[in-house]
N, C-alpha and C positions, 0 to 999 in steps of 0.2 A: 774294706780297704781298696779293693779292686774298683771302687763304684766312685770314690773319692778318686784317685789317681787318675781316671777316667773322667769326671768333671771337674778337673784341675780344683777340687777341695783340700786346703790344708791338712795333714794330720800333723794331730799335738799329742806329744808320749809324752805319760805323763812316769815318774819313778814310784814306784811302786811303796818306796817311803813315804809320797806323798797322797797316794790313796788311802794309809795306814791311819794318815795321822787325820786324815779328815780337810786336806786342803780343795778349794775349790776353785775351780779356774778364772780369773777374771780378765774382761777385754778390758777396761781401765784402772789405772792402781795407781794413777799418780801420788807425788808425795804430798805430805801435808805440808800446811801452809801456817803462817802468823795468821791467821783469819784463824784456824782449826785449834786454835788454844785458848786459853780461859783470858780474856780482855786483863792487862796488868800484870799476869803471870812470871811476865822475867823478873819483877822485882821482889818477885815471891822466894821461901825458902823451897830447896827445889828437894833436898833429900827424900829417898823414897816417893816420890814422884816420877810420873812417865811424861816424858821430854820429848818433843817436835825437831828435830836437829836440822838445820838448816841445810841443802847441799851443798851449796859452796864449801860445809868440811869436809868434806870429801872431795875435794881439791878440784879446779881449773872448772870442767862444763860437764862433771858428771851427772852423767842421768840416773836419778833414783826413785825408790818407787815409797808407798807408805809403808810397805815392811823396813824400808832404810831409815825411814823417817823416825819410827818410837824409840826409843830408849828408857828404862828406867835406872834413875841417877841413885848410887847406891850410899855413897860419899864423896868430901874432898871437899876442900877450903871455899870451892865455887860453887858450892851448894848451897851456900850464905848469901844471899846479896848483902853488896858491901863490903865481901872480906876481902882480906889483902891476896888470897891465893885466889886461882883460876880455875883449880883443875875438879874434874868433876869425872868421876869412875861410873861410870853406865854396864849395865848391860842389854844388847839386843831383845827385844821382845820374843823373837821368833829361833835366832841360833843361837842364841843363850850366850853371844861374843860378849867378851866383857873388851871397852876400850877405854883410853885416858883421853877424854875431851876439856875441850876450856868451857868456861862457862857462857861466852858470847857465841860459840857453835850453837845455841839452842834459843832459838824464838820464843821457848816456854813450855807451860804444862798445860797438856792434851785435853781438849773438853770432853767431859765426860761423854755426852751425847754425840761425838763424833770417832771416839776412842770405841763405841759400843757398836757405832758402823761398820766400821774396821773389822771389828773381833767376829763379826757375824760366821766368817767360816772360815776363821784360821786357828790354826792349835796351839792355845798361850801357853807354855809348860813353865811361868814363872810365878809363884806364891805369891807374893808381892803385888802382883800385874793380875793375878786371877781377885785377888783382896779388891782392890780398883774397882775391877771389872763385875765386879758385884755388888760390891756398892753402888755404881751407875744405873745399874740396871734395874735394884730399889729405887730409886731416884726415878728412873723414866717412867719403870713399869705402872699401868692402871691398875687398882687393885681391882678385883673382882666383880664386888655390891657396886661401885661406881661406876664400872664396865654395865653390868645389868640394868642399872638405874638408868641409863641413856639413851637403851634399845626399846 
Protein backbone atom coordinates (compact mmCIF):
# COMPACT_ATOMS: atom_id res chain seq x y z
CA UNK A 1 0.00 0.00 0.00
CA UNK A 2 2.88 2.21 1.13
CA UNK A 3 4.64 1.36 -2.46
CA UNK A 4 1.24 2.49 -4.37
CA UNK A 5 0.69 5.81 -2.39
CA UNK A 6 4.32 6.41 -3.06
CA UNK A 7 3.92 5.93 -7.01
CA UNK A 8 0.77 7.68 -7.14
CA UNK A 9 -0.91 3.87 -8.04
CA UNK A 10 -4.64 3.64 -7.65
CA UNK A 11 -5.93 1.55 -4.87
CA UNK A 12 -9.27 -0.33 -5.51
CA UNK A 13 -11.11 -1.91 -2.15
CA UNK A 14 -12.72 -4.27 -3.29
CA UNK A 15 -15.98 -5.49 -0.39
CA UNK A 16 -15.38 -8.34 0.85
CA UNK A 17 -18.85 -9.68 -0.53
CA UNK A 18 -17.55 -9.33 -3.68
CA UNK A 19 -14.48 -11.56 -3.26
CA UNK A 20 -17.02 -14.10 -1.70
CA UNK A 21 -19.02 -14.28 -4.50
CA UNK A 22 -16.27 -14.70 -7.09
CA UNK A 23 -16.53 -11.16 -8.89
CA UNK A 24 -13.76 -9.88 -10.95
CA UNK A 25 -12.63 -6.58 -11.62
CA UNK A 26 -12.97 -5.12 -14.94
CA UNK A 27 -11.30 -1.74 -16.73
CA UNK A 28 -14.24 -2.00 -19.24
CA UNK A 29 -17.91 -3.01 -18.71
CA UNK A 30 -19.77 -0.90 -20.84
CA UNK A 31 -23.42 -1.71 -21.63
CA UNK A 32 -24.73 -3.67 -24.22
CA UNK A 33 -25.86 -2.64 -27.11
CA UNK A 34 -28.76 -3.52 -30.07
CA UNK A 35 -25.68 -4.99 -31.91
CA UNK A 36 -25.32 -7.57 -28.56
CA UNK A 37 -28.80 -9.26 -29.30
CA UNK A 38 -30.13 -12.00 -31.32
CA UNK A 39 -30.91 -9.84 -35.11
CA UNK A 40 -35.05 -9.58 -34.82
CA UNK A 41 -35.40 -10.25 -31.24
CA UNK A 42 -37.71 -7.38 -30.31
CA UNK A 43 -40.40 -8.84 -32.28
CA UNK A 44 -39.76 -12.07 -30.46
CA UNK A 45 -41.93 -13.43 -27.37
CA UNK A 46 -39.57 -12.19 -24.79
CA UNK A 47 -41.06 -14.21 -21.44
CA UNK A 48 -38.26 -15.86 -19.77
CA UNK A 49 -35.79 -14.47 -21.71
CA UNK A 50 -32.74 -12.14 -20.84
CA UNK A 51 -33.23 -8.71 -22.07
CA UNK A 52 -30.60 -5.92 -23.22
CA UNK A 53 -32.47 -2.63 -21.71
CA UNK A 54 -31.68 0.18 -23.36
CA UNK A 55 -30.06 3.31 -20.99
CA UNK A 56 -32.24 5.92 -21.91
CA UNK A 57 -34.70 3.90 -19.15
CA UNK A 58 -32.90 4.85 -16.82
CA UNK A 59 -33.75 8.18 -17.63
CA UNK A 60 -31.92 11.52 -19.10
CA UNK A 61 -27.65 10.64 -19.82
CA UNK A 62 -27.28 7.87 -17.23
CA UNK A 63 -24.18 5.96 -17.46
CA UNK A 64 -24.64 2.22 -17.16
CA UNK A 65 -22.65 -0.58 -17.37
CA UNK A 66 -23.50 -4.34 -18.87
CA UNK A 67 -24.50 -5.42 -15.20
CA UNK A 68 -27.39 -2.68 -15.92
CA UNK A 69 -27.80 -3.71 -19.11
CA UNK A 70 -29.35 -7.78 -18.54
CA UNK A 71 -32.47 -8.35 -17.43
CA UNK A 72 -34.63 -11.45 -17.47
CA UNK A 73 -38.26 -10.75 -18.31
CA UNK A 74 -40.34 -12.86 -15.96
CA UNK A 75 -43.94 -11.78 -17.25
CA UNK A 76 -46.54 -9.04 -18.46
CA UNK A 77 -48.70 -8.13 -21.38
CA UNK A 78 -45.18 -6.77 -23.04
CA UNK A 79 -43.78 -9.85 -23.22
CA UNK A 80 -46.07 -10.67 -26.21
CA UNK A 81 -45.19 -8.64 -29.12
CA UNK A 82 -48.23 -7.09 -30.39
CA UNK A 83 -50.24 -7.10 -27.25
CA UNK A 84 -52.08 -4.39 -26.16
CA UNK A 85 -50.16 -3.98 -22.64
CA UNK A 86 -46.52 -2.82 -22.34
CA UNK A 87 -45.38 -3.78 -19.23
CA UNK A 88 -42.81 -6.39 -18.73
CA UNK A 89 -41.62 -7.45 -14.87
CA UNK A 90 -37.72 -8.18 -15.05
CA UNK A 91 -35.45 -9.03 -12.72
CA UNK A 92 -31.67 -7.90 -12.55
CA UNK A 93 -29.21 -10.60 -13.54
CA UNK A 94 -26.82 -9.72 -10.77
CA UNK A 95 -29.17 -7.98 -7.58
CA UNK A 96 -31.94 -10.05 -8.19
CA UNK A 97 -34.04 -6.23 -8.42
CA UNK A 98 -37.13 -7.10 -9.72
CA UNK A 99 -38.47 -3.85 -11.82
CA UNK A 100 -41.68 -2.86 -13.95
CA UNK A 101 -40.40 -2.02 -17.57
CA UNK A 102 -42.26 -1.40 -20.82
CA UNK A 103 -41.56 -3.34 -23.41
CA UNK A 104 -39.84 -0.62 -25.87
CA UNK A 105 -37.04 -0.04 -22.64
CA UNK A 106 -35.35 -3.33 -24.26
CA UNK A 107 -33.61 -3.61 -27.68
CA UNK A 108 -34.13 -7.34 -27.14
CA UNK A 109 -32.84 -10.71 -26.28
CA UNK A 110 -29.07 -11.21 -25.47
CA UNK A 111 -27.04 -13.34 -27.80
CA UNK A 112 -26.19 -16.21 -26.48
CA UNK A 113 -22.44 -15.89 -27.38
CA UNK A 114 -22.20 -12.50 -26.01
CA UNK A 115 -24.38 -13.30 -22.78
CA UNK A 116 -21.42 -16.06 -22.21
CA UNK A 117 -18.85 -13.20 -22.33
CA UNK A 118 -20.38 -11.35 -19.78
CA UNK A 119 -20.99 -14.24 -17.38
CA UNK A 120 -17.25 -15.24 -17.60
CA UNK A 121 -16.68 -13.97 -14.04
CA UNK A 122 -19.73 -12.81 -12.48
CA UNK A 123 -21.95 -14.66 -10.09
CA UNK A 124 -25.51 -15.37 -11.81
CA UNK A 125 -27.49 -16.48 -8.76
CA UNK A 126 -30.79 -16.74 -11.05
CA UNK A 127 -32.21 -20.32 -12.17
CA UNK A 128 -33.57 -19.10 -15.18
CA UNK A 129 -30.46 -17.10 -16.28
CA UNK A 130 -28.03 -20.17 -15.17
CA UNK A 131 -30.79 -22.62 -17.47
CA UNK A 132 -29.63 -19.87 -20.39
CA UNK A 133 -26.33 -19.85 -19.52
CA UNK A 134 -25.87 -23.30 -20.02
CA UNK A 135 -27.50 -23.79 -22.76
CA UNK A 136 -25.15 -21.28 -24.56
CA UNK A 137 -22.28 -22.74 -23.52
CA UNK A 138 -23.45 -26.33 -25.22
CA UNK A 139 -24.04 -24.35 -28.10
CA UNK A 140 -20.42 -22.81 -28.22
CA UNK A 141 -18.52 -25.32 -26.44
CA UNK A 142 -16.19 -27.82 -28.85
CA UNK A 143 -16.65 -31.10 -27.98
CA UNK A 144 -13.74 -33.05 -27.14
CA UNK A 145 -12.90 -35.77 -30.27
CA UNK A 146 -13.31 -32.55 -32.60
CA UNK A 147 -11.03 -30.55 -30.19
CA UNK A 148 -8.40 -33.72 -30.67
CA UNK A 149 -9.20 -34.17 -34.38
CA UNK A 150 -7.72 -30.72 -35.14
CA UNK A 151 -4.57 -30.78 -33.19
Amino acid sequence: MELAAAENIPILYIPESFVRCGYKIRQEDKAFSEADCIPGSNKMDYTNQILVLKPEAYGGNAEITADDSLWLAEHGNGCRYGARGLMVMAVNLLSGRRVHWERQDFFGIVSPDRLLEWSADKPVCNDRAQEILDLAEQEFSVPEEEDDLER
